[in-house]
mmCIF file as gemmi writes it, N, C-alpha and C atoms, coordinates in Angstrom:
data_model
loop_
_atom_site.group_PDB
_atom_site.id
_atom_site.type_symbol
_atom_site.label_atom_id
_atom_site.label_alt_id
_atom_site.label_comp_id
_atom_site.label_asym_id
_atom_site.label_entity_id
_atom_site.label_seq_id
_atom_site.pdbx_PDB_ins_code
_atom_site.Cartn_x
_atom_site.Cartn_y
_atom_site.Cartn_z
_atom_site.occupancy
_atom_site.B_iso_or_equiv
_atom_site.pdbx_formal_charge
_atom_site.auth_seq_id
_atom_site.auth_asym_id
_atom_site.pdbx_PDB_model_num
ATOM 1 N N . UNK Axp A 1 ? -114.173 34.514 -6.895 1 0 ? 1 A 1
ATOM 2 C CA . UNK Axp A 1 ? -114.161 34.975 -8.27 1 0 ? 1 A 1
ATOM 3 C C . UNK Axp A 1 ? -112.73 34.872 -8.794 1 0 ? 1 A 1
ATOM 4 N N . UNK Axp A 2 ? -112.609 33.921 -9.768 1 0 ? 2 A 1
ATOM 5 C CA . UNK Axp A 2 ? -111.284 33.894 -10.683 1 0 ? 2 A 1
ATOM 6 C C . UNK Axp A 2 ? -110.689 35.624 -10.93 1 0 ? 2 A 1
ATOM 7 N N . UNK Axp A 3 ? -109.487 35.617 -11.254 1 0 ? 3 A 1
ATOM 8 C CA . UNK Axp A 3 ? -109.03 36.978 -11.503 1 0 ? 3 A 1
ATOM 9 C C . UNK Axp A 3 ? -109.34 37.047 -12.661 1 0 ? 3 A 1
ATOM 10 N N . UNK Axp A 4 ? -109.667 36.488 -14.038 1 0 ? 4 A 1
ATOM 11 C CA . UNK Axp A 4 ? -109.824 36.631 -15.267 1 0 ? 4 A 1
ATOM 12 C C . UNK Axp A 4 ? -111.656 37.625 -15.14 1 0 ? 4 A 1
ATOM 13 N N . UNK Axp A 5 ? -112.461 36.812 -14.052 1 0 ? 5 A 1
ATOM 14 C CA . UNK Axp A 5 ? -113.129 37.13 -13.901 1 0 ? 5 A 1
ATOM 15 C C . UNK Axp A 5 ? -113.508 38.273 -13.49 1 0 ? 5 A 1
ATOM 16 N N . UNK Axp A 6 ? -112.616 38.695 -12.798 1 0 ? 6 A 1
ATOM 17 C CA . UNK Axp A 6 ? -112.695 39.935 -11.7 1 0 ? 6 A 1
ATOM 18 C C . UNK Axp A 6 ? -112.173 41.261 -13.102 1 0 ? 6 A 1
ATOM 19 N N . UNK Axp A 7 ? -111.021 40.968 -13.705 1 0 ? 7 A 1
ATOM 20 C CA . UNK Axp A 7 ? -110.741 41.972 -14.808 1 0 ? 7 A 1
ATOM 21 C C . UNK Axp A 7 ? -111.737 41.843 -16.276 1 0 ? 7 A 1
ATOM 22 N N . UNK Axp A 8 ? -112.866 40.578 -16.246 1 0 ? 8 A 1
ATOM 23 C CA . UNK Axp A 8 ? -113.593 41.051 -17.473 1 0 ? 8 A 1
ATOM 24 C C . UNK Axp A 8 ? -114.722 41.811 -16.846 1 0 ? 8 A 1
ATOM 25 N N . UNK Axp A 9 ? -114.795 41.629 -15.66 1 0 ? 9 A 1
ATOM 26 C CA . UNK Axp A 9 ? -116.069 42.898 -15.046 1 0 ? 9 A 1
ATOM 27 C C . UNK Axp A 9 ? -115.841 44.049 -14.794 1 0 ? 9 A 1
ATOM 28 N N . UNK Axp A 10 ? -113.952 44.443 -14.217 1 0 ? 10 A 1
ATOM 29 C CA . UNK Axp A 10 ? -113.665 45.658 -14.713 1 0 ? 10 A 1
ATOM 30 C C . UNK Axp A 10 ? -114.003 46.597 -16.077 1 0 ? 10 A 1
ATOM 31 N N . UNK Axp A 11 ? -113.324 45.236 -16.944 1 0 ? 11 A 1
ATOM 32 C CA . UNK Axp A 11 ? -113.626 45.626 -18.84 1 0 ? 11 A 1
ATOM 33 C C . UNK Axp A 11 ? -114.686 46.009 -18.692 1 0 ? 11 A 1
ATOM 34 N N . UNK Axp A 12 ? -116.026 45.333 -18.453 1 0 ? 12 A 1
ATOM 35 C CA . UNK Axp A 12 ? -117.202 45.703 -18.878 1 0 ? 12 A 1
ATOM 36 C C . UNK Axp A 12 ? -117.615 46.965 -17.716 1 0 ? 12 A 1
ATOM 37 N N . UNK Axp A 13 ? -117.333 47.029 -16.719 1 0 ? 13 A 1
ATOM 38 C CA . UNK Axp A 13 ? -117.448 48.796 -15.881 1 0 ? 13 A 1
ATOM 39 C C . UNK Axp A 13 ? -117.005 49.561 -16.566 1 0 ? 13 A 1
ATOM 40 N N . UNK Axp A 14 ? -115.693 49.476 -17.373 1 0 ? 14 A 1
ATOM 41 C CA . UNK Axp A 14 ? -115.063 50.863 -18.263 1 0 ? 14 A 1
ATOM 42 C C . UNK Axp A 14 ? -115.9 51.088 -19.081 1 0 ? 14 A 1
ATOM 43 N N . UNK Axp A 15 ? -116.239 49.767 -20.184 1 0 ? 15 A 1
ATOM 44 C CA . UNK Axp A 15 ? -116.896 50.119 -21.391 1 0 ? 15 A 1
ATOM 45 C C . UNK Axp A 15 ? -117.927 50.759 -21.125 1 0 ? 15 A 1
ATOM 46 N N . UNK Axp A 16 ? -119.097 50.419 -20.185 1 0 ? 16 A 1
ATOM 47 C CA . UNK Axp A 16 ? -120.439 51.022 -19.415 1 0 ? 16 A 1
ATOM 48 C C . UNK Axp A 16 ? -119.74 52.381 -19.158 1 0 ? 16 A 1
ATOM 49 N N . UNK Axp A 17 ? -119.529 52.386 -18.9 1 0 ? 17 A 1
ATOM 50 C CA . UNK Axp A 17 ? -118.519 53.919 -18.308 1 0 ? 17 A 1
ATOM 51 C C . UNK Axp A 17 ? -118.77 55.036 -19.229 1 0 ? 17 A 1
ATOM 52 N N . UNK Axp A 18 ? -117.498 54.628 -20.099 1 0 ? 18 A 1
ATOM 53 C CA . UNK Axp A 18 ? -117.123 55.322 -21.146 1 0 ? 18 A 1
ATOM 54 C C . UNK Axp A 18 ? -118.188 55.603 -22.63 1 0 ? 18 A 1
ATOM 55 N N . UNK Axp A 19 ? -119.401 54.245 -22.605 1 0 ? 19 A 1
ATOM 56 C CA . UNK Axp A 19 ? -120.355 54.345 -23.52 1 0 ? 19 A 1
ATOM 57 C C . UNK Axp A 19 ? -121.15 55.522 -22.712 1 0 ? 19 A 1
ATOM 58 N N . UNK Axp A 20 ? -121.965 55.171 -21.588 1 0 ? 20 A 1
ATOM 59 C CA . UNK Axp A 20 ? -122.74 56.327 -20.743 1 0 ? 20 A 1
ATOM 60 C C . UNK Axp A 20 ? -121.905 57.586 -21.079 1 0 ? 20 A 1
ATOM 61 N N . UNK Axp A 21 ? -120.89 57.759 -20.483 1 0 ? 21 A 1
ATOM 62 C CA . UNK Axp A 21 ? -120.528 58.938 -20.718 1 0 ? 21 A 1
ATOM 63 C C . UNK Axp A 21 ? -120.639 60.128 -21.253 1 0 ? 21 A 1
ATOM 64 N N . UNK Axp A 22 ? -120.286 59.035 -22.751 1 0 ? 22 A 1
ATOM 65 C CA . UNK Axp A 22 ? -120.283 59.523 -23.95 1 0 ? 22 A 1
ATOM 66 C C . UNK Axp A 22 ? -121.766 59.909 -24.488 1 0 ? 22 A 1
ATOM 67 N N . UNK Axp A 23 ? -122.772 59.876 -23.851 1 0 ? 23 A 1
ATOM 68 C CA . UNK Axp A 23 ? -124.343 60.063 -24.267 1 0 ? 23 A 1
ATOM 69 C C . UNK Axp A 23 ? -124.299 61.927 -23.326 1 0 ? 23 A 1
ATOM 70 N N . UNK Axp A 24 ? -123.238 62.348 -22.429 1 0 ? 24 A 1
ATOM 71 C CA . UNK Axp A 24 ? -123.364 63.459 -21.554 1 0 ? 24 A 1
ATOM 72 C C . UNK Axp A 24 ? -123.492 63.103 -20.156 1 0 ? 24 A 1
ATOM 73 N N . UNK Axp A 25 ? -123.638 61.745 -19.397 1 0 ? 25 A 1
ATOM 74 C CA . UNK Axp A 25 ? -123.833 61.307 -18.468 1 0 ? 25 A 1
ATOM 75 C C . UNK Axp A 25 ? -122.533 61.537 -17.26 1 0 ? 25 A 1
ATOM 76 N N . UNK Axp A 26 ? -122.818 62.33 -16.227 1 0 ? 26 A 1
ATOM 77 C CA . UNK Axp A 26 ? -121.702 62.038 -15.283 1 0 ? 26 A 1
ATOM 78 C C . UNK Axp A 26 ? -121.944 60.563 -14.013 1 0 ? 26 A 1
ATOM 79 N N . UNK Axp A 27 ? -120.525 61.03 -14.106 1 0 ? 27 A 1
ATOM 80 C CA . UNK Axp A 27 ? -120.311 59.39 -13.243 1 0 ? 27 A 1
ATOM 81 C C . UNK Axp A 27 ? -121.281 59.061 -11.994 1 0 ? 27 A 1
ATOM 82 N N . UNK Axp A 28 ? -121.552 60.45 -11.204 1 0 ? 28 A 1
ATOM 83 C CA . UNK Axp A 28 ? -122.836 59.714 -9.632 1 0 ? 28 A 1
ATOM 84 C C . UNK Axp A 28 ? -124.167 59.607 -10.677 1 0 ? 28 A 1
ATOM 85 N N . UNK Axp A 29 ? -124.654 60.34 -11.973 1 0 ? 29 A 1
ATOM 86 C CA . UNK Axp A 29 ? -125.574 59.857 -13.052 1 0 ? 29 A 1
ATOM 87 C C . UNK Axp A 29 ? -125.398 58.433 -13.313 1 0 ? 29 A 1
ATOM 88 N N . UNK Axp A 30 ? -123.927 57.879 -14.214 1 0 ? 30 A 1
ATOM 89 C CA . UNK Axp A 30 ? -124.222 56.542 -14.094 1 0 ? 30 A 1
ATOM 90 C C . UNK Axp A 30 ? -124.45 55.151 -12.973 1 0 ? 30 A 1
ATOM 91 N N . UNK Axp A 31 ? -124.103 55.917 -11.889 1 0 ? 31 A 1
ATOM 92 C CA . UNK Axp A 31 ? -124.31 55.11 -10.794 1 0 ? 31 A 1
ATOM 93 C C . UNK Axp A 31 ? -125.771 54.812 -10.425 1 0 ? 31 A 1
ATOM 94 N N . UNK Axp A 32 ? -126.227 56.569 -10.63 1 0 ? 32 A 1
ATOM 95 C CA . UNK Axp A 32 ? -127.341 56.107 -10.146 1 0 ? 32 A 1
ATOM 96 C C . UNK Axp A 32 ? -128.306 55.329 -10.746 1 0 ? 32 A 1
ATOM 97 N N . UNK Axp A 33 ? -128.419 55.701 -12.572 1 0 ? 33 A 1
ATOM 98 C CA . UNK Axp A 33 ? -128.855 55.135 -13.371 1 0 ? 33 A 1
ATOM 99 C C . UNK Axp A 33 ? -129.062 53.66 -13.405 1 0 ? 33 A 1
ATOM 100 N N . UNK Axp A 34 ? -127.477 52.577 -13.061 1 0 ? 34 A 1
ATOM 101 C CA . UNK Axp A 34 ? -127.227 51.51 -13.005 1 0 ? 34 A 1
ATOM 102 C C . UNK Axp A 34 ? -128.247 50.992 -11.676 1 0 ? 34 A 1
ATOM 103 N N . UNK Axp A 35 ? -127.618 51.547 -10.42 1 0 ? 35 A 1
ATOM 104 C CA . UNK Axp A 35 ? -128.706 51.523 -8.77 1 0 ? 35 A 1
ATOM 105 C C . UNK Axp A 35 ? -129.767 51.065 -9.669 1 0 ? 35 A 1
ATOM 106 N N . UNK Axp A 36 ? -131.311 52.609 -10.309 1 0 ? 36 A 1
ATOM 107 C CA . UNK Axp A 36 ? -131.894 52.728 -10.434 1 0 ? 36 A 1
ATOM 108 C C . UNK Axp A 36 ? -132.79 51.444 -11.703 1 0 ? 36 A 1
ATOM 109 N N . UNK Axp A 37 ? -131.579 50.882 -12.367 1 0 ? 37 A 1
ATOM 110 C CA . UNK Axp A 37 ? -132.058 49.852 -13.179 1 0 ? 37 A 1
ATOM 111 C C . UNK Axp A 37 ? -132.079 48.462 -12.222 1 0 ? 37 A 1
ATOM 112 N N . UNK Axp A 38 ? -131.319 48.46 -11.61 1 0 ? 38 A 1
ATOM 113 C CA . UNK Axp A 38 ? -131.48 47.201 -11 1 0 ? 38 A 1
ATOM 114 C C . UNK Axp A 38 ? -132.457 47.535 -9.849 1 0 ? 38 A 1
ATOM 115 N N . UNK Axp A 39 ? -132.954 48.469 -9.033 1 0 ? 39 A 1
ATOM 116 C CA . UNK Axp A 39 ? -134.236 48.522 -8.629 1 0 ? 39 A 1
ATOM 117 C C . UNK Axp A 39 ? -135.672 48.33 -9.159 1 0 ? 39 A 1
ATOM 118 N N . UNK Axp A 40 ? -135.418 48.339 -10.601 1 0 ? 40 A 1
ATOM 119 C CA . UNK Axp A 40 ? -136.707 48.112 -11.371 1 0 ? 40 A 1
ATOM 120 C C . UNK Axp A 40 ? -137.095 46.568 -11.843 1 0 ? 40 A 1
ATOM 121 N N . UNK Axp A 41 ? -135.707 45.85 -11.981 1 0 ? 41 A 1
ATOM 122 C CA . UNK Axp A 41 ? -135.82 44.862 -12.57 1 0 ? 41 A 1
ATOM 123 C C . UNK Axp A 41 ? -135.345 43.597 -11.412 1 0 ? 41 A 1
ATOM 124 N N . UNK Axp A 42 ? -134.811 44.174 -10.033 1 0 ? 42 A 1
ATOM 125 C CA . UNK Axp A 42 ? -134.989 43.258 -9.361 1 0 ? 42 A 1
ATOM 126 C C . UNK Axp A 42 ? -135.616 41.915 -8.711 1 0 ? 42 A 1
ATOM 127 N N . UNK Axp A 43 ? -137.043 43.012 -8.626 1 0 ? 43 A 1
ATOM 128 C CA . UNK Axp A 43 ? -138.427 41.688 -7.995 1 0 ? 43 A 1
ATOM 129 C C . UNK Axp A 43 ? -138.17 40.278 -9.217 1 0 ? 43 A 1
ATOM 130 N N . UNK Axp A 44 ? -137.55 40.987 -10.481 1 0 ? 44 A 1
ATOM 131 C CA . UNK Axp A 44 ? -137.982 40.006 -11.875 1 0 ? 44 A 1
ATOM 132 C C . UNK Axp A 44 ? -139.145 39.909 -12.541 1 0 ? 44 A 1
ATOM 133 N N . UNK Axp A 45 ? -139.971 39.14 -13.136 1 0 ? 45 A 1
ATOM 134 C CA . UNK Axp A 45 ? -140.756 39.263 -13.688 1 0 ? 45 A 1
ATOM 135 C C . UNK Axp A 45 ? -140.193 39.508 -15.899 1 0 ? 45 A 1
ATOM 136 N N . UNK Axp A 46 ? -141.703 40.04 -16.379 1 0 ? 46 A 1
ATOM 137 C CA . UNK Axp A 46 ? -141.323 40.447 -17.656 1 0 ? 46 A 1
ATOM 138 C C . UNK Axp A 46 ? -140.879 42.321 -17.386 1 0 ? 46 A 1
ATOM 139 N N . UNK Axp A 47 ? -139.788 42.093 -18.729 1 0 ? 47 A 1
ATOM 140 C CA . UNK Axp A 47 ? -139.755 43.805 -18.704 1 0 ? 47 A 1
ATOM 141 C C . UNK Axp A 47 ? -138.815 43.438 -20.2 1 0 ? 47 A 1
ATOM 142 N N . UNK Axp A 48 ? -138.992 44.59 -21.285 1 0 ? 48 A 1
ATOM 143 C CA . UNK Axp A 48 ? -138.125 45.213 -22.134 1 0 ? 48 A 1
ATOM 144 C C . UNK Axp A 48 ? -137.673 46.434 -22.032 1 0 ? 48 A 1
ATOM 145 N N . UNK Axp A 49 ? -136.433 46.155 -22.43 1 0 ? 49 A 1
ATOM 146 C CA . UNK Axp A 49 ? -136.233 47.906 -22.761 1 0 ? 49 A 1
ATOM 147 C C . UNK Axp A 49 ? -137.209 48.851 -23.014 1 0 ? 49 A 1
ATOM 148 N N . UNK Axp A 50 ? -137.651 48.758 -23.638 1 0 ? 50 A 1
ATOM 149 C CA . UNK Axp A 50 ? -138.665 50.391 -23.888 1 0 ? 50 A 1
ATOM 150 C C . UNK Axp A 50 ? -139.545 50.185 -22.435 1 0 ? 50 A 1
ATOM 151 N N . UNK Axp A 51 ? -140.233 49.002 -21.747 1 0 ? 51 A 1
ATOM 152 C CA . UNK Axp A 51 ? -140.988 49.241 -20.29 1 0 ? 51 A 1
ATOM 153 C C . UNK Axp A 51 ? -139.524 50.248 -19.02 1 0 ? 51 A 1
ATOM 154 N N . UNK Axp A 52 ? -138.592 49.636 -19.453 1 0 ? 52 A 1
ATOM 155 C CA . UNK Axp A 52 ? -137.321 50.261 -18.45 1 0 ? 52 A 1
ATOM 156 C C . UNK Axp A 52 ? -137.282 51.559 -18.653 1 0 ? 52 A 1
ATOM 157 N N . UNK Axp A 53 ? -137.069 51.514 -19.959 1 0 ? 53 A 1
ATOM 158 C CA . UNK Axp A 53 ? -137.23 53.252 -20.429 1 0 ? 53 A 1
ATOM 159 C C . UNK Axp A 53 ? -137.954 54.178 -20.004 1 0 ? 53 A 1
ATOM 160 N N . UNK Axp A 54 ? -139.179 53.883 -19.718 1 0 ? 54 A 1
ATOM 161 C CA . UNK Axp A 54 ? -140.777 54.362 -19.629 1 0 ? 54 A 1
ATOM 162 C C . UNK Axp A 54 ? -140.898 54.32 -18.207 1 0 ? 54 A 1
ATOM 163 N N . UNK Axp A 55 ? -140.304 53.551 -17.715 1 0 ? 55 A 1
ATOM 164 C CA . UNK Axp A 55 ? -140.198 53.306 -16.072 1 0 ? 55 A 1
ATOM 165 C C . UNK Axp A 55 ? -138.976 54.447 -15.476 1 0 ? 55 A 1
ATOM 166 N N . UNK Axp A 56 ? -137.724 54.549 -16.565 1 0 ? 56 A 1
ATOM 167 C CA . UNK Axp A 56 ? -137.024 55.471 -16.213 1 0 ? 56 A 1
ATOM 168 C C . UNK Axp A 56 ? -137.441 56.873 -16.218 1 0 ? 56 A 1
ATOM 169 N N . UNK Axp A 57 ? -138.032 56.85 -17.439 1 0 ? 57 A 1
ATOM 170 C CA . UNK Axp A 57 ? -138.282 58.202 -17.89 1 0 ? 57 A 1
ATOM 171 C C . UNK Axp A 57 ? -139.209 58.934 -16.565 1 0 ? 57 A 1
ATOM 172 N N . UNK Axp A 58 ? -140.307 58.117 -16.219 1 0 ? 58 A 1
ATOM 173 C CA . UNK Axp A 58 ? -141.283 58.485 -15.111 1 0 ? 58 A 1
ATOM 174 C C . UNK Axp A 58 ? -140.349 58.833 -13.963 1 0 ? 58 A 1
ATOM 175 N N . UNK Axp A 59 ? -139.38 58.992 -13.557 1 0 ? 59 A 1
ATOM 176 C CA . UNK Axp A 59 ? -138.444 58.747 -12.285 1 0 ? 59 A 1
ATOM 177 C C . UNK Axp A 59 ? -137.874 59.782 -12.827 1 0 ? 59 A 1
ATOM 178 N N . UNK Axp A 60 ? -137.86 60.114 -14.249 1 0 ? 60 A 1
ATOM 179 C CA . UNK Axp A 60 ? -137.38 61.423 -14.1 1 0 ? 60 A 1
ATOM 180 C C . UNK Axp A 60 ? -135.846 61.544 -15.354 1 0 ? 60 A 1
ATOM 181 N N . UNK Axp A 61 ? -135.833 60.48 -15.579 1 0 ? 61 A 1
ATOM 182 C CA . UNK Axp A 61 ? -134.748 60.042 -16.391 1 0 ? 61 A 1
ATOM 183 C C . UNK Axp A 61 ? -134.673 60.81 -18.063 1 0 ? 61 A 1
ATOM 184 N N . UNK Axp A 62 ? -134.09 60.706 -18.949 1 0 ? 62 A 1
ATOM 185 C CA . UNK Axp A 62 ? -134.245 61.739 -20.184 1 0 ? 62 A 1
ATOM 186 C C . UNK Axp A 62 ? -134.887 60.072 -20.753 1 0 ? 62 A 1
ATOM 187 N N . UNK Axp A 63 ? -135.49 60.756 -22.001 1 0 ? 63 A 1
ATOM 188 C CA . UNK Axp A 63 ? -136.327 59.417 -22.483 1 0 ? 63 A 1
ATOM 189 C C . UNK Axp A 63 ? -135.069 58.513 -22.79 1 0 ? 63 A 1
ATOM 190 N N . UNK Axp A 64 ? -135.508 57.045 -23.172 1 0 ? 64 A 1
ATOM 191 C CA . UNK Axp A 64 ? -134.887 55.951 -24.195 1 0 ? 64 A 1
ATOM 192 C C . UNK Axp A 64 ? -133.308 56.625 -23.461 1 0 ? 64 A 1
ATOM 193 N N . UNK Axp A 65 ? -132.735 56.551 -22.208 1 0 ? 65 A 1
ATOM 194 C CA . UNK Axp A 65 ? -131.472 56.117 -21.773 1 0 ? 65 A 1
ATOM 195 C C . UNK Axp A 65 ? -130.535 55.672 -21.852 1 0 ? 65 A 1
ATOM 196 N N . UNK Axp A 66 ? -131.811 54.111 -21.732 1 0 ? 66 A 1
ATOM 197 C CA . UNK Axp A 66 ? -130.835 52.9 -21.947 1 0 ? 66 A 1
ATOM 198 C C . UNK Axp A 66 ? -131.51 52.279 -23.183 1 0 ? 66 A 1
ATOM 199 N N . UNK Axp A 67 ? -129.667 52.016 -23.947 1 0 ? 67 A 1
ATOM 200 C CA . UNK Axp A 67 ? -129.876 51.869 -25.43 1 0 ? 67 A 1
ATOM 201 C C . UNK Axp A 67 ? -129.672 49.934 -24.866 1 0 ? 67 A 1
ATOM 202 N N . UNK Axp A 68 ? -129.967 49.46 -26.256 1 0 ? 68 A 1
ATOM 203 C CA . UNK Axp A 68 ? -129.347 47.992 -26.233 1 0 ? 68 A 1
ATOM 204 C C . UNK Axp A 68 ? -127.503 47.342 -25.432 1 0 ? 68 A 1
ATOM 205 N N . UNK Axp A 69 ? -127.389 48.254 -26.233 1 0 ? 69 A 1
ATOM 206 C CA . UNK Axp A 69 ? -125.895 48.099 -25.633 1 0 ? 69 A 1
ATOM 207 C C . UNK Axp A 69 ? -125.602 48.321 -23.946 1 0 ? 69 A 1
ATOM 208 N N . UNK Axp A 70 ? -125.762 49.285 -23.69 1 0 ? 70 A 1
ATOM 209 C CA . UNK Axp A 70 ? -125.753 49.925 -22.478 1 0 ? 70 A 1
ATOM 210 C C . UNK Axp A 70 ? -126.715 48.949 -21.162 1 0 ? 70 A 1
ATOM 211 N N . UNK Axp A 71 ? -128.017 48.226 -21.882 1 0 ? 71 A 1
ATOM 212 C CA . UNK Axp A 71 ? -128.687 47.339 -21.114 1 0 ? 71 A 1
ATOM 213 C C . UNK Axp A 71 ? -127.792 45.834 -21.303 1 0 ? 71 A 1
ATOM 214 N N . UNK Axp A 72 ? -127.181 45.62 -21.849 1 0 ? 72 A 1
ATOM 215 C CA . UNK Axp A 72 ? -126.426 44.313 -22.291 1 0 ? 72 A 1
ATOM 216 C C . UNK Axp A 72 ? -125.387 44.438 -20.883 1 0 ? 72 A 1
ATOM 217 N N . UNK Axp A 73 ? -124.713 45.501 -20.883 1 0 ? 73 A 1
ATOM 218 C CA . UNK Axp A 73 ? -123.566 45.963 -20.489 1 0 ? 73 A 1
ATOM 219 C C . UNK Axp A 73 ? -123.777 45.82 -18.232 1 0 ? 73 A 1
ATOM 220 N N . UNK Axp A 74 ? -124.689 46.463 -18.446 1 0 ? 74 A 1
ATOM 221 C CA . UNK Axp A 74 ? -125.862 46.359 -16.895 1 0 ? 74 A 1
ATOM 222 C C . UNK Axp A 74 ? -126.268 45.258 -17.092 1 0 ? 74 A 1
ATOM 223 N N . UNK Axp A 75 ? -126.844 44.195 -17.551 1 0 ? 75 A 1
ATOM 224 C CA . UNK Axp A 75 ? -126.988 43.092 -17.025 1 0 ? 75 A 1
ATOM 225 C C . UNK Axp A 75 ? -125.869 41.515 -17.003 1 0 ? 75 A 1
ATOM 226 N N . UNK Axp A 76 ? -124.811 42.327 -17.333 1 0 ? 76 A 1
ATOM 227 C CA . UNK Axp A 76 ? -123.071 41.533 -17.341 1 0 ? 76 A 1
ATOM 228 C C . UNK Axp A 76 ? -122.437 42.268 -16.037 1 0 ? 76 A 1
ATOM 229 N N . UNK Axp A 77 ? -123.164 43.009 -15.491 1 0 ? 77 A 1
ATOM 230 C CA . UNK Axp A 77 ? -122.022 43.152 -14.24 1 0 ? 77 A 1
ATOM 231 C C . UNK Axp A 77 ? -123.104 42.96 -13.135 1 0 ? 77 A 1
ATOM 232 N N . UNK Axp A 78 ? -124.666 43.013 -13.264 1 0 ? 78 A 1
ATOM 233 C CA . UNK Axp A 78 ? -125.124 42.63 -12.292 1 0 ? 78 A 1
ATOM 234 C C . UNK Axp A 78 ? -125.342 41.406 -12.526 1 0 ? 78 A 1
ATOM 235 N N . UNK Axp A 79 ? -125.381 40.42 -13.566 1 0 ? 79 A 1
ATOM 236 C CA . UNK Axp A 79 ? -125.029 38.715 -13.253 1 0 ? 79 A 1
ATOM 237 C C . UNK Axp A 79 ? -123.521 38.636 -12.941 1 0 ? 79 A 1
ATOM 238 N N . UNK Axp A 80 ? -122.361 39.287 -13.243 1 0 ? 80 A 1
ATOM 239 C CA . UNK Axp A 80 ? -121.101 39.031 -13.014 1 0 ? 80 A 1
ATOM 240 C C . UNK Axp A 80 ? -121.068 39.48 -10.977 1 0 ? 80 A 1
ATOM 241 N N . UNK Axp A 81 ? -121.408 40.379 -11.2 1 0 ? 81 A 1
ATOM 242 C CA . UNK Axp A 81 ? -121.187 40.844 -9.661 1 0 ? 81 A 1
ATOM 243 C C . UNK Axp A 81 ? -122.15 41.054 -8.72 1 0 ? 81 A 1
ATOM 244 N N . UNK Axp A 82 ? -123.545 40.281 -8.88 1 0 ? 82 A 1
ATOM 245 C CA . UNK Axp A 82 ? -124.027 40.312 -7.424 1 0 ? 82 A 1
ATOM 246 C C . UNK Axp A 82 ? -124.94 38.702 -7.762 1 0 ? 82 A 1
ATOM 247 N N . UNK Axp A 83 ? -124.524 38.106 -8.941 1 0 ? 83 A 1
ATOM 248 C CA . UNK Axp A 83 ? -125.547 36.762 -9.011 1 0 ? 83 A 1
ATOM 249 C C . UNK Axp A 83 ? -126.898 36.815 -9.571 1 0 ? 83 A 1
ATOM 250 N N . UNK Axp A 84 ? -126.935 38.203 -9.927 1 0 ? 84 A 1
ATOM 251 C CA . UNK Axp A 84 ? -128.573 38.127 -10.395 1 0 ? 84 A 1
ATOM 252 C C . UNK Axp A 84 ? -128.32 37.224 -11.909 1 0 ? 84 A 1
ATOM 253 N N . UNK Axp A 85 ? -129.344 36.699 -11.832 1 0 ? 85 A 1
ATOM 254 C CA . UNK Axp A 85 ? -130.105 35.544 -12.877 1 0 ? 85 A 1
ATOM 255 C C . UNK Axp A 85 ? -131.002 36.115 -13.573 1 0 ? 85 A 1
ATOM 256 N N . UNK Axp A 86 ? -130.765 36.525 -15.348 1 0 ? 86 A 1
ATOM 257 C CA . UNK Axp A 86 ? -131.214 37.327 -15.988 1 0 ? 86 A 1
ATOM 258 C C . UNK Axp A 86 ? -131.521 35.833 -17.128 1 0 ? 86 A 1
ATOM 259 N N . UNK Axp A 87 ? -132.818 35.866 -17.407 1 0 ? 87 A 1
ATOM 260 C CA . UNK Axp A 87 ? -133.405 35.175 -18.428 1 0 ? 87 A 1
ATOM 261 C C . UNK Axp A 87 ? -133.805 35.803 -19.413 1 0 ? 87 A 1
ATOM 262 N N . UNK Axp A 88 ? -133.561 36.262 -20.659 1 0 ? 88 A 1
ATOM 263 C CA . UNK Axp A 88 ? -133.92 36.675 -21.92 1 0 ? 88 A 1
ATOM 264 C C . UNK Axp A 88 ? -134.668 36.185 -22.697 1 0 ? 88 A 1
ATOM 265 N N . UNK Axp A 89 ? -135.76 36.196 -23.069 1 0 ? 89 A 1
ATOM 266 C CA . UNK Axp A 89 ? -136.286 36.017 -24.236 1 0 ? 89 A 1
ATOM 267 C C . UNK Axp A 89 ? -137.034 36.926 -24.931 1 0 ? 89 A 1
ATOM 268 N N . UNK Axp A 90 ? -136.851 36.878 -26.483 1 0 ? 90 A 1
ATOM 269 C CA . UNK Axp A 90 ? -137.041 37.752 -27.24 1 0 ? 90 A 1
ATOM 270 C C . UNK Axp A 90 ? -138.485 37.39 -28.094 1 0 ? 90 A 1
ATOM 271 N N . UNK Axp A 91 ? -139.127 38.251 -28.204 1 0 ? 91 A 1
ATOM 272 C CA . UNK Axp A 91 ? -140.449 38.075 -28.727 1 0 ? 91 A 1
ATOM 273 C C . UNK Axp A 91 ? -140.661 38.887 -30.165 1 0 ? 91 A 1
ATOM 274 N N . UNK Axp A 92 ? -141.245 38.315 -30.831 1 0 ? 92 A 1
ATOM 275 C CA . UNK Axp A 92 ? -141.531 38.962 -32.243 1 0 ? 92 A 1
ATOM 276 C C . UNK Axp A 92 ? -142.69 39.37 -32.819 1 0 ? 92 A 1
């Protein structure tokens, strides 16, 4: 991993950080939260936000968690830092 690389995945850990945070979230919360999203969306398949939500919420999570941003943010450090291959498409 380039070092440019290595400090824009820092950037994006702070910002995740500091956005979670800022919702009341403590830090082993956002960990686990993050863990707990990439356990859901691992196997792959389809999923949106509101199924993640609904999947969180059941696990125990406070409803609607994870906002847009915050899911943008989690899927830039788990394609930046473990290789997962995130395909998007948006439906209307």
């Amino acid at each position: 991993m380039l070092l440019t690389e290595k400090s824009n995945s820092i950037d994006v850990c702070t910002t995740l950080f500091f956005h979670l945070s800022s919702t009341g979230l403590k830090i082993s919360e956002i960990n686990s939260l993050v863990s707990d999203v990439f356990n859901i969306i691992k196997e792959g398949g389809d999923f949106t936000q509101g199924l993640l939500n609904q999947t969180l919420s059941e696990m125990g999570w406070q409803k609607d968690i994870v906002d847009e941003y915050s899911l943008q943010l989690i899927m830039s450090i788990l394609e930046t830092e473990f290789n997962f291959k995130v395909t998007a498409k948006s439906l209307h």
